[in-house]
DRENVEXZA-772013 format. One record per residue (C-alpha): residue number from 1; x, y, z. Coordinates in Angstrom, 1 decimal, decimal comma. Example, Ala and Ser with C-alpha at 12.3 -4.5 7.8 and 13.67 -1.06 7.14 Angstrom:
    n       X       Y       Z
    1    12,3    -4,5     7,8
    2    13,7    -1,1     7,1
//
This chain:
    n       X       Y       Z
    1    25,4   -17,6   -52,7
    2    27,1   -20,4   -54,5
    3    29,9   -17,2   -54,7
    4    30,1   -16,8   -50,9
    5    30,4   -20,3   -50,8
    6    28,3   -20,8   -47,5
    7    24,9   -21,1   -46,3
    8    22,1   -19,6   -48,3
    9    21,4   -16,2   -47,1
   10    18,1   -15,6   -48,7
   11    16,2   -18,9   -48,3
   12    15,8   -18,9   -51,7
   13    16,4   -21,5   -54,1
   14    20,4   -19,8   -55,1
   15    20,3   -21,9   -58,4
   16    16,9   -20,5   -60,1
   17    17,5   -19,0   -63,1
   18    16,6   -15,4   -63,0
   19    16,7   -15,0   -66,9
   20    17,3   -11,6   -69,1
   21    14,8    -9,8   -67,2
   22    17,2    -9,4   -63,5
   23    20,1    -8,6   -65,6
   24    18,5    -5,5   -67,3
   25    16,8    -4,7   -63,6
   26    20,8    -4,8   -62,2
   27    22,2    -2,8   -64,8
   28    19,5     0,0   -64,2
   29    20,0     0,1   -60,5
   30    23,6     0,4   -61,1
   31    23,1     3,3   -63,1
   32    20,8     4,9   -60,9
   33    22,4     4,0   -57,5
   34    25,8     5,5   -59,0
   35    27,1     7,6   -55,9
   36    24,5     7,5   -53,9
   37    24,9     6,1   -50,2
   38    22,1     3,5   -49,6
   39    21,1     2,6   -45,6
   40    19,1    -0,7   -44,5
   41    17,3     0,3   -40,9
   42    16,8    -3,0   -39,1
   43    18,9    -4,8   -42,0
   44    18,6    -8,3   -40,0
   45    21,8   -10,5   -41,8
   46    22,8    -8,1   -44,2
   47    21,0    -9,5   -47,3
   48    19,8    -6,9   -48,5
   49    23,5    -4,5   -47,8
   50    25,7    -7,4   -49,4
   51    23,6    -7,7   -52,3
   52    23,0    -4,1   -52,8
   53    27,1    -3,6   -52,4
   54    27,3    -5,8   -54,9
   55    26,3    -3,7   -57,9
   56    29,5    -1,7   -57,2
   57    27,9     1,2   -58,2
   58    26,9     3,2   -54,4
   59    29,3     5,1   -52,9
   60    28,6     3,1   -49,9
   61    25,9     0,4   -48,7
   62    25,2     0,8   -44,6
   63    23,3    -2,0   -42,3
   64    22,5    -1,3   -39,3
   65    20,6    -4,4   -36,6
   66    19,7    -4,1   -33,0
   67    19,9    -7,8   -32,8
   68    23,2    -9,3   -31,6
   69    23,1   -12,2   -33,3
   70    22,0   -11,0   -36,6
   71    24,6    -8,4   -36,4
   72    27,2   -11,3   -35,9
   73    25,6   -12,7   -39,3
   74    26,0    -9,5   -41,2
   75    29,4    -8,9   -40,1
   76    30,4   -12,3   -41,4
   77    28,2   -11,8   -44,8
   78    30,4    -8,5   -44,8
   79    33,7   -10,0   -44,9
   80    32,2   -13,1   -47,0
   81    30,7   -10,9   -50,1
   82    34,1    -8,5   -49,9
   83    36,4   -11,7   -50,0
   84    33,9   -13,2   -52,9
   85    34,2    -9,8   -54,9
   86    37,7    -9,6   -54,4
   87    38,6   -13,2   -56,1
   88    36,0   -12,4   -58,7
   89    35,5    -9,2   -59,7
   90    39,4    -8,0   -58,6
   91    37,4    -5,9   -55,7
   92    34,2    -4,7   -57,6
   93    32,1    -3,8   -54,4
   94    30,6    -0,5   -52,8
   95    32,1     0,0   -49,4
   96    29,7    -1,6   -46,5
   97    29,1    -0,9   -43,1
   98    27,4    -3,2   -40,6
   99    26,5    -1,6   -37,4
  100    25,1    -3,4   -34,5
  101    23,1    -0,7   -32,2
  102    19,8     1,2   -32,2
  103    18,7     3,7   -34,7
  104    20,8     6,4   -32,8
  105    24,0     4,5   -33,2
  106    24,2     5,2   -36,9
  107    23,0     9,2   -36,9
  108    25,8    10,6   -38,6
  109    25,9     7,6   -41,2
  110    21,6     7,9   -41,9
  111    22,0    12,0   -42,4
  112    24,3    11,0   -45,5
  113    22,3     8,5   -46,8
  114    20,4     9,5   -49,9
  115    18,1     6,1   -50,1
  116    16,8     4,5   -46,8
  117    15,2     1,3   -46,5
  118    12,9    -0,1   -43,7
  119    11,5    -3,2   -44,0
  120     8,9    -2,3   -41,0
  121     6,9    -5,3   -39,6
  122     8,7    -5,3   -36,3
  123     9,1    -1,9   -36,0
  124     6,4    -0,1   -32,9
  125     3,5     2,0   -33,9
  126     0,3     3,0   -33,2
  127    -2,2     2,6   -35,9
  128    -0,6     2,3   -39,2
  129     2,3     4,8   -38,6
  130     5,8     4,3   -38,1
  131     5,8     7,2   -35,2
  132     9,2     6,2   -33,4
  133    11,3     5,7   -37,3
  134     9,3     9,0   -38,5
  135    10,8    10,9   -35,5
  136    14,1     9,6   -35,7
  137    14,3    10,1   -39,9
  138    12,6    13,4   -39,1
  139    15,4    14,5   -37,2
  140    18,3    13,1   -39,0
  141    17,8    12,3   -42,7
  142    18,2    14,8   -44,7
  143    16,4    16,7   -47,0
  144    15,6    14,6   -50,2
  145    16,1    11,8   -49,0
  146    14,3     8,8   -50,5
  147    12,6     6,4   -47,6
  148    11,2     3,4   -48,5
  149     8,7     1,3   -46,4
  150     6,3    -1,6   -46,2
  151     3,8    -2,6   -44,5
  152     3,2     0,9   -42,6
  153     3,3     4,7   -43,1
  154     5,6     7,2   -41,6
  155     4,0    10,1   -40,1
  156     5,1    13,3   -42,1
  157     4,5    15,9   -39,7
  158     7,5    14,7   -37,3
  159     9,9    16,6   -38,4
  160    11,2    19,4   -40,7
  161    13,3    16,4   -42,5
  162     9,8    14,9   -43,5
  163     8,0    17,3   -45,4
  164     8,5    17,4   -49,0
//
């Protein structure tokens, strides 16, 4: 953060030293995210995009929030992280999109995303599936996809995009 030069994004402390061990962890996701479009469902402020975008490595780094005012936030954490990268890396960032809108907004953009992340504590369910998210990746991701989660399971028979 002390690169964006603005507030603190991650409520973290931005000065802890994250020693040899995050460096080696950065260099293999850049390696394996080479190409690959990553998405961020319910991506809040963008966190998560920005950082991701970073590496320099996807072929693009998508966010898409519901929430207005969060949207506001990634859109400015967009422009912020591109700006940063530009002054200090001569332009070393994936190309990011922030969209502000339901699930259904971004369709076209989740059926080419290869990795699809879901950070799910807000999202509805019944039990401990993800039944609204599994019907929507069911329909739309596409086949091969990687889908990560937490806290909750999608529900694998909601689509032909869900079985493996």
């Amino acid at each position: 953060d002390r690169a964006l030069g603005h507030t603190n994004h991650r409520g973290a402390n931005p000065g802890a030293d994250q020693g040899a061990g995050a460096s080696r962890g950065a260099t293999t996701m850049r390696k394996r995210s080479e190409g690959l479009t990553f998405c961020d469902l319910g991506s809040g402020c963008g966190r998560l995009v920005a950082a991701s975008a970073l590496l320099g490595s996807w072929k693009s780094c998508i966010g898409v929030e519901m929430m207005e005012g969060l949207a506001e936030i990634a859109a400015a954490l967009k422009e912020d992280t591109e700006k940063a990268a530009l002054a200090e890396t001569g332009g070393k960032v994936a190309p990011m999109e922030m969209i502000k809108g339901e699930f259904e907004s971004a369709a076209s953009l989740v059926a080419g995303a290869d990795i699809l992340f879901a950070y799910c504590t807000t999202f509805p369910s019944w039990g401990d599936l993800l039944t609204d998210l599994s019907q929507f990746l069911g329909e739309h991701a596409k086949p091969g996809a990687i889908v990560i989660t937490t806290d909750k399971r999608l529900d694998g028979d909601l689509g032909p995009g869900m079985n493996g």
